[in-house]
C-alpha positions in Angstrom: -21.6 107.1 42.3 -25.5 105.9 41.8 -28.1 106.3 44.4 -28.6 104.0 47.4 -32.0 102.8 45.9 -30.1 102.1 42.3 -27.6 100.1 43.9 -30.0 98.2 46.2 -32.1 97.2 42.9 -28.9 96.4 40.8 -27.4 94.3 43.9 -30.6 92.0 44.5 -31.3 91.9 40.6 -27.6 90.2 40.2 -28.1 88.4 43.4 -31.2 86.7 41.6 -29.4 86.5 38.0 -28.5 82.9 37.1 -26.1 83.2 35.6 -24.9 86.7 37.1 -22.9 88.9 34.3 -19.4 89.7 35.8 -19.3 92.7 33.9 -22.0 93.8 35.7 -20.8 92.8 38.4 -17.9 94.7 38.3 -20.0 97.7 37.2 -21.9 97.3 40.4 -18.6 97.2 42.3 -17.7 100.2 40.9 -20.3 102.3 42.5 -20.2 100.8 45.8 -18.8 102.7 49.0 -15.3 101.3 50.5 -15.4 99.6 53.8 -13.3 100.3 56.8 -12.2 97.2 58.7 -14.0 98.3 62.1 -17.3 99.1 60.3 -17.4 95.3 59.5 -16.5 93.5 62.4 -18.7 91.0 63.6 -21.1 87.8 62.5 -21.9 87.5 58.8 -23.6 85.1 56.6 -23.2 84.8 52.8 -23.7 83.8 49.8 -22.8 83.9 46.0 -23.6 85.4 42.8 -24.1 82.5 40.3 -20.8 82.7 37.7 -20.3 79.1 37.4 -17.4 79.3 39.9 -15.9 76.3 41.3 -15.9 77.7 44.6 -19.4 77.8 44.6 -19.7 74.2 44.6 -16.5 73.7 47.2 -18.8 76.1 49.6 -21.8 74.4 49.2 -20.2 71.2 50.2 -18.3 72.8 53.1 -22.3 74.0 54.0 -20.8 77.6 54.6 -22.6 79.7 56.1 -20.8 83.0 56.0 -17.3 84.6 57.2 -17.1 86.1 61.3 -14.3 89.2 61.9 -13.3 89.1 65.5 -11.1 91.7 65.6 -8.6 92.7 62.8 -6.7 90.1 63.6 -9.1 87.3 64.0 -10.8 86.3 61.4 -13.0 83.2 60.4 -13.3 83.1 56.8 -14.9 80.0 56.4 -18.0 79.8 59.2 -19.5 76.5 58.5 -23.0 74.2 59.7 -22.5 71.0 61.7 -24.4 68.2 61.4 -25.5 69.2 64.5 -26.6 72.4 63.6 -24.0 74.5 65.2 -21.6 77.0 63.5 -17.7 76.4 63.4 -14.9 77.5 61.9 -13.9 74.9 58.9 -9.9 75.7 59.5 -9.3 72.5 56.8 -11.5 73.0 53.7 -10.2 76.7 54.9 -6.4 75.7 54.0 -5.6 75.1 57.5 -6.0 78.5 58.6 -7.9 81.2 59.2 -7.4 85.1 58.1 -6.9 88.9 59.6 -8.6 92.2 58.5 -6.5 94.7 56.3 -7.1 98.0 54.9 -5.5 96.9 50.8 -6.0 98.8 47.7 -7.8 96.9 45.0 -8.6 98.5 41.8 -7.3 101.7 42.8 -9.0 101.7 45.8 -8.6 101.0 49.5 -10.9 98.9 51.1 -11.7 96.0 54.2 -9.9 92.9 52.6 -9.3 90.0 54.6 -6.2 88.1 54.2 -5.8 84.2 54.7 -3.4 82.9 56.5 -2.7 80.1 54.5 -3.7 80.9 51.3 -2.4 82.9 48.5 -6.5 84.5 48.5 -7.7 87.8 49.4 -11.4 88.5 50.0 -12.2 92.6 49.2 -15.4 94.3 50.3 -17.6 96.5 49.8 -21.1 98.2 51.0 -23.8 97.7 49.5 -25.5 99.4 52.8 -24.3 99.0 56.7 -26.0 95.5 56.5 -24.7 94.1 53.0 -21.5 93.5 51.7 -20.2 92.8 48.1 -17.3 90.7 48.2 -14.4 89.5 45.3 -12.2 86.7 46.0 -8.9 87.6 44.1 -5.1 86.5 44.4 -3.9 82.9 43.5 -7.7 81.1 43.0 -5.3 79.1 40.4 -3.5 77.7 43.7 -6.8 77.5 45.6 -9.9 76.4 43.3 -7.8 75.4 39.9 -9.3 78.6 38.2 -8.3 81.8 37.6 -11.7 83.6 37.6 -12.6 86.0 40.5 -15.2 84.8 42.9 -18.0 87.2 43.5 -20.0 86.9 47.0 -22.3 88.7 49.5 -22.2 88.7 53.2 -25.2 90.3 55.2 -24.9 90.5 59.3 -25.9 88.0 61.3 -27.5 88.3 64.6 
């Protein structure tokens, strides 16, 4: 695994990339630490790694503002802006639903994934420090977005 400095640089480099490489992407989510779903409960906000995914432009629309875990079982995947300002949980651009916390392998590894309810989507993460996730949207984005690419996020806590 690469140092906790080399991963820093590598995450913020590809967070500035446009376009972002998924290959080294995927490089960098090769070296990051699993998460465990207690270590990430709580308020997040996020954003993406510019691939050209459609979801990119779906969140944008939706002005996302990041994902909120309860409790393992109550999860708000899609924690949008008002109008007003205020922070709510889009349930319809969301697929009508909202999500719970599971520990799922993924590429030969268990980690924190959270599972929609009414979706065929799973969201994996990893750290990229106790503050900063890496996330990859994978499952049936064919169903979802139209595409089969995986989606590649961040999430940092929010206070």
């Amino acid at each position: 695994m690469a140092g906790v400095s080399d991963i820093r640089q590598r995450f913020d480099a590809l967070r500035q990339a446009d376009p972002a490489d998924p290959a080294e992407l995927d490089a960098l989510w090769a070296d990051l630490a699993t998460a465990d779903v207690e270590e990430i409960l709580g308020p997040w906000r996020g954003g993406d790694f510019a691939t050209g995914h459609v979801a990119s432009a779906v969140l944008e629309k939706v002005r996302w503002h990041g994902k909120r875990f309860d409790s393992p079982l109550a999860a708000v995947p899609l924690v949008c802006r008002a109008d007003d300002g205020r922070l709510y949980s889009n349930k319809e651009a969301g697929g009508g639903g909202e999500a719970s916390l599971w520990p799922v392998g993924f590429r030969g590894e268990v980690t924190a994934t959270m599972v929609y309810d009414r979706l065929p989507v799973l969201d994996h993460f990893k750290k990229v420090d106790d503050d900063t996730l890496m996330g990859i949207m994978n499952g049936k984005l064919e169903a979802a977005f139209g595409v089969k690419d995986l989606y590649y996020f961040w999430l940092e806590r929010d206070s």
